[in-house]
MDAnalysis code that builds the backbone (N, CA, C; Angstrom):
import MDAnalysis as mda
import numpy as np

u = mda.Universe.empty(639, n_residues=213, atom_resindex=np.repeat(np.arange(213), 3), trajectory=True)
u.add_TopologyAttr("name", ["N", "CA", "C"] * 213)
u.add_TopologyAttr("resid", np.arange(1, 214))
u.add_TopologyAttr("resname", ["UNK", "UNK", "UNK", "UNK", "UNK", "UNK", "UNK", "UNK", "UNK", "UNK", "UNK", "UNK", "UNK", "UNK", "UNK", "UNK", "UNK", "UNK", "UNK", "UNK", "UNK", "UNK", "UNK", "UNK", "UNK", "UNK", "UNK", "UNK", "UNK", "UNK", "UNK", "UNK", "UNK", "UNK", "UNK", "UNK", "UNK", "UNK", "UNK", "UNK", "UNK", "UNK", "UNK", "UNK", "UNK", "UNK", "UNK", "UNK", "UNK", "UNK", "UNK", "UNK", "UNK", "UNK", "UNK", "UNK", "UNK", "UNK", "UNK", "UNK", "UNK", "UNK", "UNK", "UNK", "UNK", "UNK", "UNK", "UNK", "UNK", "UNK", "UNK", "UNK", "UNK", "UNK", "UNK", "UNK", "UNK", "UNK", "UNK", "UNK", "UNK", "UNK", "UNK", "UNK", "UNK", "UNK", "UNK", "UNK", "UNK", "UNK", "UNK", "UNK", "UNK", "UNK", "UNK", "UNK", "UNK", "UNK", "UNK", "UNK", "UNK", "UNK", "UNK", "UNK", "UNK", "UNK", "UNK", "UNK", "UNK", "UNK", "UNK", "UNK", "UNK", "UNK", "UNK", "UNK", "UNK", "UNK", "UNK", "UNK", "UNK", "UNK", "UNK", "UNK", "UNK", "UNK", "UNK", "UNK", "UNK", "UNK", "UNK", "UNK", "UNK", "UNK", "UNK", "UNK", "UNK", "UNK", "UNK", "UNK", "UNK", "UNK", "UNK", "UNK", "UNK", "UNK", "UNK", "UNK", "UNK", "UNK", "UNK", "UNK", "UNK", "UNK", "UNK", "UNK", "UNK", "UNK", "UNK", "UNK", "UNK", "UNK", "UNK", "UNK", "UNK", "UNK", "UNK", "UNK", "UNK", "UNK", "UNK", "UNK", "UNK", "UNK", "UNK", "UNK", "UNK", "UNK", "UNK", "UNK", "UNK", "UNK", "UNK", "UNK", "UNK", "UNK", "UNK", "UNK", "UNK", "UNK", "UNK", "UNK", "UNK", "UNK", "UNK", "UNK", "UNK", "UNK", "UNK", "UNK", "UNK", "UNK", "UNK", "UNK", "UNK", "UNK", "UNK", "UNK", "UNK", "UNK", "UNK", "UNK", "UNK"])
u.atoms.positions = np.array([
    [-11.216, 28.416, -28.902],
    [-11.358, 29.142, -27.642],
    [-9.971, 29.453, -27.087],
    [-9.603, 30.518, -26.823],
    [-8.639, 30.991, -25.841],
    [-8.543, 30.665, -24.840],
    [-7.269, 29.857, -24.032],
    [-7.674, 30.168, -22.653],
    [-6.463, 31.014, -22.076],
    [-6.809, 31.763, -21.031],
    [-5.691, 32.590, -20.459],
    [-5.122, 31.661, -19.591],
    [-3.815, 31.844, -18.916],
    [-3.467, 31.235, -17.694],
    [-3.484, 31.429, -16.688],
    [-4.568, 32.969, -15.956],
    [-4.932, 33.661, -15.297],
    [-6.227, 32.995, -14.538],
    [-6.767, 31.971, -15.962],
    [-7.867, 31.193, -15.572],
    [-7.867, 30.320, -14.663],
    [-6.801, 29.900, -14.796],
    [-6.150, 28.570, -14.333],
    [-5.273, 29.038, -12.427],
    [-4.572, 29.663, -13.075],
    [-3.536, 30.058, -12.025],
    [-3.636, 31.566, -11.921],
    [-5.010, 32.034, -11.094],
    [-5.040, 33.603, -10.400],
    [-4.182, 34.529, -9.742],
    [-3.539, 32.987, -9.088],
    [-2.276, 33.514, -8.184],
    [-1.062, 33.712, -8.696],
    [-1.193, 33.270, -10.048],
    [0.361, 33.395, -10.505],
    [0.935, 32.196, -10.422],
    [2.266, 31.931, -11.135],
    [3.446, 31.063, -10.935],
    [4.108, 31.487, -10.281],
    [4.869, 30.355, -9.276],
    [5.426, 30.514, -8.270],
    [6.961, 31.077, -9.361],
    [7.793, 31.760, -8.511],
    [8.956, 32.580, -9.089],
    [10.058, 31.216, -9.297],
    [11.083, 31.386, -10.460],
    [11.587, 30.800, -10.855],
    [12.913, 30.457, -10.032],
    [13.270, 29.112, -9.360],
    [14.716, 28.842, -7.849],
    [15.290, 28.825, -8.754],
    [16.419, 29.190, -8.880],
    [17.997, 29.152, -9.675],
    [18.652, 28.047, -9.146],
    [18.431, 27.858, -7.707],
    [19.205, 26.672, -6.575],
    [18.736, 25.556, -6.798],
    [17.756, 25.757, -6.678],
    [16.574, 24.348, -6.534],
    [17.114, 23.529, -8.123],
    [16.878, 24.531, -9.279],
    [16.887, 24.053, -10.954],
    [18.345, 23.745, -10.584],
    [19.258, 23.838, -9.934],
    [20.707, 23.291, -10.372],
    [20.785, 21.805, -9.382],
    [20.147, 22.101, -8.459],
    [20.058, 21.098, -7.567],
    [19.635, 19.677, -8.147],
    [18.466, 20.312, -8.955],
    [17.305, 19.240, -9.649],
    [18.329, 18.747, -11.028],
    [19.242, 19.331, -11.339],
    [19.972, 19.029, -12.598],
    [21.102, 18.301, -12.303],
    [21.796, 18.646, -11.412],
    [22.804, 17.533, -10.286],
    [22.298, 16.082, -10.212],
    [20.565, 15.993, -9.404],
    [20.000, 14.820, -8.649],
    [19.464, 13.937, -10.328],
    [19.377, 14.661, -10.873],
    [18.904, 13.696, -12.345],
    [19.661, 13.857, -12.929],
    [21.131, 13.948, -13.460],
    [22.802, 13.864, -13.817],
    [22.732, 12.364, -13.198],
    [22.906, 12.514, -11.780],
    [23.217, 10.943, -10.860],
    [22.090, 10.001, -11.491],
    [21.236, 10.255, -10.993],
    [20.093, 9.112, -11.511],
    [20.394, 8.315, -12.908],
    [20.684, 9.774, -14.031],
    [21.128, 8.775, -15.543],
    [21.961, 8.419, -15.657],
    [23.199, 8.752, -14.655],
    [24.362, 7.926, -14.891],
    [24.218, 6.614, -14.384],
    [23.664, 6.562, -12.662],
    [23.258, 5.517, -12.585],
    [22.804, 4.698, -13.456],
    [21.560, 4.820, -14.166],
    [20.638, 3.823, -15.758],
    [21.297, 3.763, -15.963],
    [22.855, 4.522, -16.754],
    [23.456, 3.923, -17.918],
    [24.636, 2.655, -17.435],
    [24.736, 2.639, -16.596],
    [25.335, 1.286, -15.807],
    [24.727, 0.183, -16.251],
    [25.715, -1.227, -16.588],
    [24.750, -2.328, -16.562],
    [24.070, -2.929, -15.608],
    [24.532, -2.828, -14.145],
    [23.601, -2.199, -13.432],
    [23.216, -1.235, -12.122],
    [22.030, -0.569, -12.329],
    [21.800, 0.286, -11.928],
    [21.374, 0.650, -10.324],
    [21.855, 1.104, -9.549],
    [21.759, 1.253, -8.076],
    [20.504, 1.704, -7.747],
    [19.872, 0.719, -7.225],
    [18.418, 1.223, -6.465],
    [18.014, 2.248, -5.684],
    [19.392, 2.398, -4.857],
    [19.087, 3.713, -3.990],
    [19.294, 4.964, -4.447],
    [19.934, 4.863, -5.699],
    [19.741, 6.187, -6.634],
    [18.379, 6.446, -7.056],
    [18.127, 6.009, -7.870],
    [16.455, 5.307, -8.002],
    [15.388, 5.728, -7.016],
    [15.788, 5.237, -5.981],
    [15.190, 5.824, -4.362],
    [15.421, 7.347, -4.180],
    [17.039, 7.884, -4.430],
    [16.779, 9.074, -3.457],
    [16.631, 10.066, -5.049],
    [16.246, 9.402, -5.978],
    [15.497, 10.304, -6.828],
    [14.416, 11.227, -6.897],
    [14.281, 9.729, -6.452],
    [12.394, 9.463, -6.330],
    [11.890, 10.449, -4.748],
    [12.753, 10.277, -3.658],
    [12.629, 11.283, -2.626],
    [12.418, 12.899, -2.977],
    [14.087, 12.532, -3.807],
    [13.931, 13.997, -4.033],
    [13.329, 14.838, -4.465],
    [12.305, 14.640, -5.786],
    [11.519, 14.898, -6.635],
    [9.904, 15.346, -5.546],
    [10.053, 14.383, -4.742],
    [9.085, 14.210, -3.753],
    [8.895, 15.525, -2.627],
    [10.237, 15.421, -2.012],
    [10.396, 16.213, -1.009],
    [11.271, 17.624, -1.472],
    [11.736, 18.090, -2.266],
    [12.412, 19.056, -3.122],
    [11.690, 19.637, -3.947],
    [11.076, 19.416, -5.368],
    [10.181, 19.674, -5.985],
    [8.710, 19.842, -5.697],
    [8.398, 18.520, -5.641],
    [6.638, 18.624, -5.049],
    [6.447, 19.484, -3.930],
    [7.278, 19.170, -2.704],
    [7.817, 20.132, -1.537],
    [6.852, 19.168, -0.512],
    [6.743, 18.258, -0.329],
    [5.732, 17.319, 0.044],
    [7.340, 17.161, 1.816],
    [6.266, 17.452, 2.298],
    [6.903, 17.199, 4.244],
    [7.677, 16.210, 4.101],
    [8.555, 15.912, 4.540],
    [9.593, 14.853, 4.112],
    [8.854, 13.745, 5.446],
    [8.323, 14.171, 6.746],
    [7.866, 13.666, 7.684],
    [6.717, 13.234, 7.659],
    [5.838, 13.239, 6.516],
    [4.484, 12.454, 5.823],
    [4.783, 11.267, 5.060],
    [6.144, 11.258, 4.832],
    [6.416, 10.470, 4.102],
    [6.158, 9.021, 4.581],
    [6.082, 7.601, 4.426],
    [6.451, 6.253, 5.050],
    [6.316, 5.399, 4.232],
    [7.694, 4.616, 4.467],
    [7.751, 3.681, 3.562],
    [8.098, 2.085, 4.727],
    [8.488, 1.403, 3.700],
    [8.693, 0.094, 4.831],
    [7.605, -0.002, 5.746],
    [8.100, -1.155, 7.223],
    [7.238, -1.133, 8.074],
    [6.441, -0.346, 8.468],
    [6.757, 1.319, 8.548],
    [5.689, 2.667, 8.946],
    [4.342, 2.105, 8.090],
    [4.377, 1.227, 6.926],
    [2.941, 1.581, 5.642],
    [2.067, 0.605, 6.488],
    [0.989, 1.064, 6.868],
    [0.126, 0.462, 7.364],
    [-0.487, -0.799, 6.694],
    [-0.343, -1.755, 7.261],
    [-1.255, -3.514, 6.196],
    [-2.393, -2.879, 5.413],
    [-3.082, -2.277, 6.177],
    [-4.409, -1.758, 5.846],
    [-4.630, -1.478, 4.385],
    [-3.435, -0.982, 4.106],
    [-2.899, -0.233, 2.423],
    [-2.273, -1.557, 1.634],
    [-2.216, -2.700, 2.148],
    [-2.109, -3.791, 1.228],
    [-3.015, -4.457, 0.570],
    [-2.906, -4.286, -0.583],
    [-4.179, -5.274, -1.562],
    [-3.856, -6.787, -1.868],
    [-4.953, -7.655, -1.540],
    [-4.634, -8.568, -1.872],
    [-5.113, -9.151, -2.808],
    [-4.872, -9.719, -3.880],
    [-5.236, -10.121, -5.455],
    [-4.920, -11.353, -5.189],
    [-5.736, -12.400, -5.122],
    [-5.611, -13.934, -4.654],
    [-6.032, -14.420, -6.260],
    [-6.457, -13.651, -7.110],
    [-7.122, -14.835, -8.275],
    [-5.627, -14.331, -9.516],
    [-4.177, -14.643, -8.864],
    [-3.490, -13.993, -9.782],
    [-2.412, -14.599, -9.168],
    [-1.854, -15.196, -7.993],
    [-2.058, -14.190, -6.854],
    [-0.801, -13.578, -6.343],
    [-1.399, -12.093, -5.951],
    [0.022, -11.100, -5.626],
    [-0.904, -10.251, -4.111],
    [-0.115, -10.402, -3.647],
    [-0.059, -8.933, -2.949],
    [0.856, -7.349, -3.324],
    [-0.495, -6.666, -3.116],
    [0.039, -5.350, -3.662],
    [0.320, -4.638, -2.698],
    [1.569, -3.637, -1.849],
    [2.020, -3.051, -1.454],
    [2.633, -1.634, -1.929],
    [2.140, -0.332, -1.387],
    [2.542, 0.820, -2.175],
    [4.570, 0.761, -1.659],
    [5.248, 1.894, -2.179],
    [6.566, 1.741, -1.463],
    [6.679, 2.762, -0.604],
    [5.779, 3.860, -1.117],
    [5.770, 4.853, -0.635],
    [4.584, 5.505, -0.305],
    [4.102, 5.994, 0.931],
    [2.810, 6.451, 0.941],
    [2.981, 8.072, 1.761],
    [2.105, 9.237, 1.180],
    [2.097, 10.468, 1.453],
    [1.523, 10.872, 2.418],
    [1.368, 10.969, 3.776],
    [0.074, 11.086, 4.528],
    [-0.314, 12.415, 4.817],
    [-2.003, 12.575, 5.220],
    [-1.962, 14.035, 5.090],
    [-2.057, 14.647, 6.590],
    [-1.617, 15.876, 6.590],
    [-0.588, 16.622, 7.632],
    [-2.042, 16.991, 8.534],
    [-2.926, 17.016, 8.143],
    [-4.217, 17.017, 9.411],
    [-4.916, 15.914, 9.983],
    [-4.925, 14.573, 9.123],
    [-5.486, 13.244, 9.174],
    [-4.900, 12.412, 9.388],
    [-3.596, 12.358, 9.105],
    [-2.228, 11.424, 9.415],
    [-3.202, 9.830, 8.499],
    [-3.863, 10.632, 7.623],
    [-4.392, 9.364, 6.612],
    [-3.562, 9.088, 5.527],
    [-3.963, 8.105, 4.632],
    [-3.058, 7.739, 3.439],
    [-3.720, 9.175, 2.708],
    [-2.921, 9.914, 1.892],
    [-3.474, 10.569, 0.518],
    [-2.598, 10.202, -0.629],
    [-1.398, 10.240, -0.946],
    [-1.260, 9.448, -1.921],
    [-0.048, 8.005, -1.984],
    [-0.765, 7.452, -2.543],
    [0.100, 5.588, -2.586],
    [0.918, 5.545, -4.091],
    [2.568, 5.618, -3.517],
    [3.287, 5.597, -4.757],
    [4.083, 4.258, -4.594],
    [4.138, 3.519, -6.250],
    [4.726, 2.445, -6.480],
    [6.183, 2.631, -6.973],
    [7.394, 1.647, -6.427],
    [8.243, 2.020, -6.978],
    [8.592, 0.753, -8.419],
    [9.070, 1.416, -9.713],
    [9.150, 0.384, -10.547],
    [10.846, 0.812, -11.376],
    [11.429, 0.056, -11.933],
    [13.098, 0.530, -12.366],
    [12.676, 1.238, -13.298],
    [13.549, 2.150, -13.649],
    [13.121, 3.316, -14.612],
    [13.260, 2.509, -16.375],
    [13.298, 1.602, -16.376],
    [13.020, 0.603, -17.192],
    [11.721, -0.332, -18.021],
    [10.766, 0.190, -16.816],
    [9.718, -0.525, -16.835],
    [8.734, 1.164, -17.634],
    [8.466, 0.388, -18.230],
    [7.237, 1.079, -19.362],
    [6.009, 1.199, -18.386],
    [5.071, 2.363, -18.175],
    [3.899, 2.202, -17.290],
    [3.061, 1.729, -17.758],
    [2.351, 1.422, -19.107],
    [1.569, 1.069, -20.001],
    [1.901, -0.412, -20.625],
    [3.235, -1.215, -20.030],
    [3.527, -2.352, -20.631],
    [2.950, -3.596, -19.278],
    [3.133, -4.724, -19.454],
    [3.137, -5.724, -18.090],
    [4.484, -5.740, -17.610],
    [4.286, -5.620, -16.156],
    [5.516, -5.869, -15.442],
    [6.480, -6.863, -15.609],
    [7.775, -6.447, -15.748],
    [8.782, -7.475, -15.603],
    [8.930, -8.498, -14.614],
    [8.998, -9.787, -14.979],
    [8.817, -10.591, -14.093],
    [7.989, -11.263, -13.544],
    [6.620, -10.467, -13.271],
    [5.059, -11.013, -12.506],
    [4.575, -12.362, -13.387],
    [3.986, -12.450, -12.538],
    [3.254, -14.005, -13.109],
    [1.586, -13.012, -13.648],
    [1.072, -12.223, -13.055],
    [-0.114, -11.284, -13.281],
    [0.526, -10.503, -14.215],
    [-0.349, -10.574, -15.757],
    [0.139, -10.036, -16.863],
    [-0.793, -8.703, -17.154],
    [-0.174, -7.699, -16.265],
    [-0.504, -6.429, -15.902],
    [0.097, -5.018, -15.800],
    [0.022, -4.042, -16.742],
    [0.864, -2.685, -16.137],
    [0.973, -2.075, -14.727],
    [1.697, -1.412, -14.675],
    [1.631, -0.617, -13.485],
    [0.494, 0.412, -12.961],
    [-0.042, 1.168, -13.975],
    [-1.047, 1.690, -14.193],
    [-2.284, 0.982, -13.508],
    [-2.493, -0.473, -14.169],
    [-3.756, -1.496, -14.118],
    [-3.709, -2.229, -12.936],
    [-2.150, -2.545, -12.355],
    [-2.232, -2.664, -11.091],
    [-2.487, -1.964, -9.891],
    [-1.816, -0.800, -10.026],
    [-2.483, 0.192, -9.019],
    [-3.550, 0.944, -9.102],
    [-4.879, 0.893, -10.149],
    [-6.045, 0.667, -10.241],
    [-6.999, -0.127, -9.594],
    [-6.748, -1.647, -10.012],
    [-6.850, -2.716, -9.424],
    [-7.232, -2.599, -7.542],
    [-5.312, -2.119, -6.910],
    [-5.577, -2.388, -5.457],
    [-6.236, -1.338, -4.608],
    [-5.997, -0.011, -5.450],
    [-7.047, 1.085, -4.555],
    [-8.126, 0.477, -4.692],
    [-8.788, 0.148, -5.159],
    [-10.068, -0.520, -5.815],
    [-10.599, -1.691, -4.554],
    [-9.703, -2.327, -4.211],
    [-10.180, -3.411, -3.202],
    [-9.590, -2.912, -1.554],
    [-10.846, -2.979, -1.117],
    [-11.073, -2.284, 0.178],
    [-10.850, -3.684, 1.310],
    [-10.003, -3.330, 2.299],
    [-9.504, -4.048, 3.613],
    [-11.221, -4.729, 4.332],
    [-11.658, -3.663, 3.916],
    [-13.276, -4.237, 4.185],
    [-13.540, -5.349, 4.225],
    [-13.898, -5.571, 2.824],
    [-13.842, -6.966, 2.403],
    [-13.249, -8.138, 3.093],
    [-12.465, -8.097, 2.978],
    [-11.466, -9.209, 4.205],
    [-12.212, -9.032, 5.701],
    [-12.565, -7.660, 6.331],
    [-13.278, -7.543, 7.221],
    [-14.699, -8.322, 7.118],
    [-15.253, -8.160, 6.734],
    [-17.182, -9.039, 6.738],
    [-16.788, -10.131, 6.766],
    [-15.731, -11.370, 5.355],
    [-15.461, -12.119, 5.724],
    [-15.588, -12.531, 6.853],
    [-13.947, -11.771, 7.935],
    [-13.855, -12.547, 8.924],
    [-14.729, -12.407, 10.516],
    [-15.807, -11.086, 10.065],
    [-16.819, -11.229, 10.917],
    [-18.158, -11.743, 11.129],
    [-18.454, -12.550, 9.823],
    [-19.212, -13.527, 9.590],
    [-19.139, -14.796, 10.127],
    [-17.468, -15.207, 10.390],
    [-17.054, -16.156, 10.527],
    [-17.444, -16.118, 12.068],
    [-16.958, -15.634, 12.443],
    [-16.682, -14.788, 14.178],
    [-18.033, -15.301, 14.718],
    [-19.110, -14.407, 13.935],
    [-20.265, -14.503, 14.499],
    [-21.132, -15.376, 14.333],
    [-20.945, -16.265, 13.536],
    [-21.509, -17.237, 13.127],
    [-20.955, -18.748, 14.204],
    [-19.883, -18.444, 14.425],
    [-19.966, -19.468, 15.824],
    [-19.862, -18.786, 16.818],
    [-19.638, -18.117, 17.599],
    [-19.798, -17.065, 18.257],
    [-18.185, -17.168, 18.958],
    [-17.557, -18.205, 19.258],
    [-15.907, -18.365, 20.066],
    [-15.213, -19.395, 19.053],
    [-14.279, -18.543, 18.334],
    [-13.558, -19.453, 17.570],
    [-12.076, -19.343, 17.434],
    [-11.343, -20.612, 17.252],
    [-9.917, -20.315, 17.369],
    [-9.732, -19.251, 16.417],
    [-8.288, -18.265, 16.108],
    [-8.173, -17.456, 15.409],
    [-7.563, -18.408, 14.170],
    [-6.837, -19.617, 14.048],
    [-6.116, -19.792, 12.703],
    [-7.667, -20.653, 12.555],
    [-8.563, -21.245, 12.747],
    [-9.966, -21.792, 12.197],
    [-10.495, -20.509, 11.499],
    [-10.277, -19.356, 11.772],
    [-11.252, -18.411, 10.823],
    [-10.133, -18.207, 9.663],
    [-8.622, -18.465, 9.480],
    [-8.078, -17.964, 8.872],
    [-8.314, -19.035, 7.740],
    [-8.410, -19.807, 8.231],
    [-8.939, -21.665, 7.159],
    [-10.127, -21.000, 6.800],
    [-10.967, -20.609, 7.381],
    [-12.047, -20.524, 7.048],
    [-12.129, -19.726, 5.957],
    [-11.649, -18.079, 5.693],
    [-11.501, -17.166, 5.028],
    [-10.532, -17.510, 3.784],
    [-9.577, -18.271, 4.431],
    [-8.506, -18.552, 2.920],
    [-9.338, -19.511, 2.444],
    [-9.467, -19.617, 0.807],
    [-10.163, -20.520, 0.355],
    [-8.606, -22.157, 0.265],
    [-9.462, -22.990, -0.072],
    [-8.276, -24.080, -0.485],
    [-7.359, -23.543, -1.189],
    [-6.217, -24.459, -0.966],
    [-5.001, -24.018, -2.316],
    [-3.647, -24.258, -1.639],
    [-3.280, -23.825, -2.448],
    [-1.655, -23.732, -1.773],
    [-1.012, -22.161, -1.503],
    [-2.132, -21.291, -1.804],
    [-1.551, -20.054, -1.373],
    [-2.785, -19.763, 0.236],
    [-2.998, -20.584, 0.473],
    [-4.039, -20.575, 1.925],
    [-2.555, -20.121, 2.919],
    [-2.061, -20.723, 3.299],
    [-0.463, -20.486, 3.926],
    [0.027, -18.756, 3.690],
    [-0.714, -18.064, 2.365],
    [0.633, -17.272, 1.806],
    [-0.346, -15.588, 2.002],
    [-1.091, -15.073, 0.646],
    [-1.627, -13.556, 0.954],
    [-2.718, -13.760, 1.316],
    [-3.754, -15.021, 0.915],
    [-5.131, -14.734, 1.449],
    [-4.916, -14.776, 3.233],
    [-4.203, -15.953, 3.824],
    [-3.935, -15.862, 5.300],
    [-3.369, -14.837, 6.147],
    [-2.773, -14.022, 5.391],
    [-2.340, -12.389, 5.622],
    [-3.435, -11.790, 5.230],
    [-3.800, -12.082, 4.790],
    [-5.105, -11.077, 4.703],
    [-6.327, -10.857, 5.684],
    [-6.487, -12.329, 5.875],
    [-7.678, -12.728, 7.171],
    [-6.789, -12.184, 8.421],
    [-5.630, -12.117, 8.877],
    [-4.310, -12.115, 10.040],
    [-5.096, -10.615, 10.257],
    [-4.645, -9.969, 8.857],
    [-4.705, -8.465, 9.376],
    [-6.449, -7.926, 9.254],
    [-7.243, -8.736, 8.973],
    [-8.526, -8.516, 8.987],
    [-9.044, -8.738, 10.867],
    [-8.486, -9.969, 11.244],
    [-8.780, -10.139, 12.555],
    [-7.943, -8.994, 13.387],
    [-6.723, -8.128, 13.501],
    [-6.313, -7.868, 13.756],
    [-7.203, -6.549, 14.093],
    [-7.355, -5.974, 12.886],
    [-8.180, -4.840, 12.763],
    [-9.877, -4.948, 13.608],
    [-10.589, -5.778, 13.479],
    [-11.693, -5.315, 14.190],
    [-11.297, -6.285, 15.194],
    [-10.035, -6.320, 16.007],
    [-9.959, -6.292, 17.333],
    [-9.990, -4.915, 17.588],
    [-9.332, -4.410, 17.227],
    [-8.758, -2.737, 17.284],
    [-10.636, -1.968, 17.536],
    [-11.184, -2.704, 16.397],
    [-12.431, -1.966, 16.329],
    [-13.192, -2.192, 17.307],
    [-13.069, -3.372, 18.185],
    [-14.174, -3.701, 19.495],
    [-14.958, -4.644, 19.268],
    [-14.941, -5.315, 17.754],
    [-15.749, -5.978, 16.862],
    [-16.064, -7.415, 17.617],
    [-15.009, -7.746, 18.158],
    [-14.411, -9.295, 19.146],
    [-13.210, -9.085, 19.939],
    [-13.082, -10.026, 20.937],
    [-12.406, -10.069, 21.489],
    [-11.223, -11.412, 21.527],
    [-10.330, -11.473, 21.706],
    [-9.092, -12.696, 21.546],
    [-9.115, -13.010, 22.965],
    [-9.410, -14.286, 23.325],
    [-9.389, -14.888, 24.692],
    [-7.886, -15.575, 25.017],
    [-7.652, -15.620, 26.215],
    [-6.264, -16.019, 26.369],
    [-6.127, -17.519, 25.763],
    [-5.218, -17.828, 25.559],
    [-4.441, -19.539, 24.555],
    [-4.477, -19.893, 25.672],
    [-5.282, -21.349, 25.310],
    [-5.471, -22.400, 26.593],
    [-3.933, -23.330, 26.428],
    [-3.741, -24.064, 27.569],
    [-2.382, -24.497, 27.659],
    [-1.902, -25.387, 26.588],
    [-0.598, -24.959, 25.535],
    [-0.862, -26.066, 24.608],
    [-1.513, -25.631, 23.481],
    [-2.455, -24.620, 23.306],
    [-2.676, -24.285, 22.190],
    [-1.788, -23.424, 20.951],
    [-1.935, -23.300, 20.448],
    [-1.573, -22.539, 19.899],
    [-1.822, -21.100, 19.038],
    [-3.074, -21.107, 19.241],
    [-3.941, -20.022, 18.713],
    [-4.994, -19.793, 19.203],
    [-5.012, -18.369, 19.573],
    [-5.922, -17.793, 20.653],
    [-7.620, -17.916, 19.924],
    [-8.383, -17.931, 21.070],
    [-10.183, -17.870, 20.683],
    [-10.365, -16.297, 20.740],
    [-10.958, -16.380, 19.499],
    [-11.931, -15.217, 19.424],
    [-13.360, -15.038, 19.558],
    [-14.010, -14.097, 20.263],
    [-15.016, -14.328, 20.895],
    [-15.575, -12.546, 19.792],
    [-16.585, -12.925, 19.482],
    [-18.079, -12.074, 19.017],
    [-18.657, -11.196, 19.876],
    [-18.366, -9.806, 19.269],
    [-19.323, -9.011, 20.554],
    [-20.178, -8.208, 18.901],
    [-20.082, -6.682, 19.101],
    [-21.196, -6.033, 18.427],
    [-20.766, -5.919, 16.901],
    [-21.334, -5.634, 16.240],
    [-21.374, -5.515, 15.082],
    [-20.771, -4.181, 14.339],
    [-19.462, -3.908, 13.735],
    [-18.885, -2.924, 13.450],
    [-19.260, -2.290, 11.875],
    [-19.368, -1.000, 11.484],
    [-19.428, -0.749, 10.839],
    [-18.920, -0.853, 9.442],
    [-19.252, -1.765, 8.911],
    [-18.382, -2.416, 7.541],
    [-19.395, -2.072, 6.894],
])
């Protein structure tokens, strides 16, 4: 079968930048010189990875957020391994100010199809970021509104015991996980946090309606 490219692209290809292609041949010049270093500067790495982003793709440079801007919400937590997964970079979209796409950063070293360097979770990059789109903030939500409602006023670190199972990572991502689970269906109206009685140290949460999970 033939296919035309008319099929595909009605509108045509966009016309060929002369600026942009020298620009793009400059910004990946730096980048491989960087690699060929024994070692290699991250923020090259970084404003590669921008550039490609915001230059090429042409992606709003002001959708962009990385660091603190990335909402918890977009953190996965993998407790039977255990890692927390964090994107580095997330795309948001320019009518929804929602996540649309979650990019990982890895050294241009790392094979996407191999297990990560270093992890204790013997996993690609690929299989990991499969994995955390995959597990929904939800989850952590019912948890900790089961808990909620099931006594109806409870301290907030008692539900976080409650939700982290035993272990020694109870302290570490599952307790970040329940943190930002309670956090969130405060936001939602789900319960309410009563003021810390004198001396306490962790506020009561109190049970109201039932949120859509």
């Amino acid at each position: 079968m033939t296919v035309e490219m008319g099929d595909y692209f009605p509108q045509g290809l966009d016309a060929h930048d002369p600026e942009h292609a020298r620009l793009l041949r400059l910004a990946y010049a730096e980048w491989d010189e960087s690699f060929q270093r024994k070692r290699p500067d991250p923020a090259v790495h970084g404003a590669w990875i921008k550039f490609v982003l915001t230059k090429t793709l042409e992606f709003d440079e002001e959708l962009l957020a990385e660091g603190q801007a990335i909402s918890q919400t977009l953190h996965a937590e993998m407790p039977e391994h255990p890692e927390l997964l964090r994107p580095s970079i997330v795309i948001n979209d320019p009518a929804t100010k929602k996540a649309r796409l979650l990019i990982q950063k890895y050294p241009r070293s790392q094979h996407l199809n191999k297990y990560v360097t270093g992890s204790r979770w013997k996993a690609s990059p690929d299989t990991r970021m499969r994995d955390a789109t995959s597990r929904s903030p939800k989850d952590a939500q019912r948890s900790v509104y089961s808990a909620v409602r099931e006594a109806g006023e409870i301290k907030r670190s008692a539900v976080v015991k409650a939700v982290a199972p035993p272990g020694k990572f109870r302290k570490g991502h599952q307790a970040t996980a329940a943190k930002q689970a309670i956090n969130a269906l405060i936001e939602q109206g789900a319960f309410v946090e009563i003021s810390k009685g004198r001396g306490s140290r962790s506020g009561i949460l109190r049970c109201y309606e039932l949120p859509n999970l």
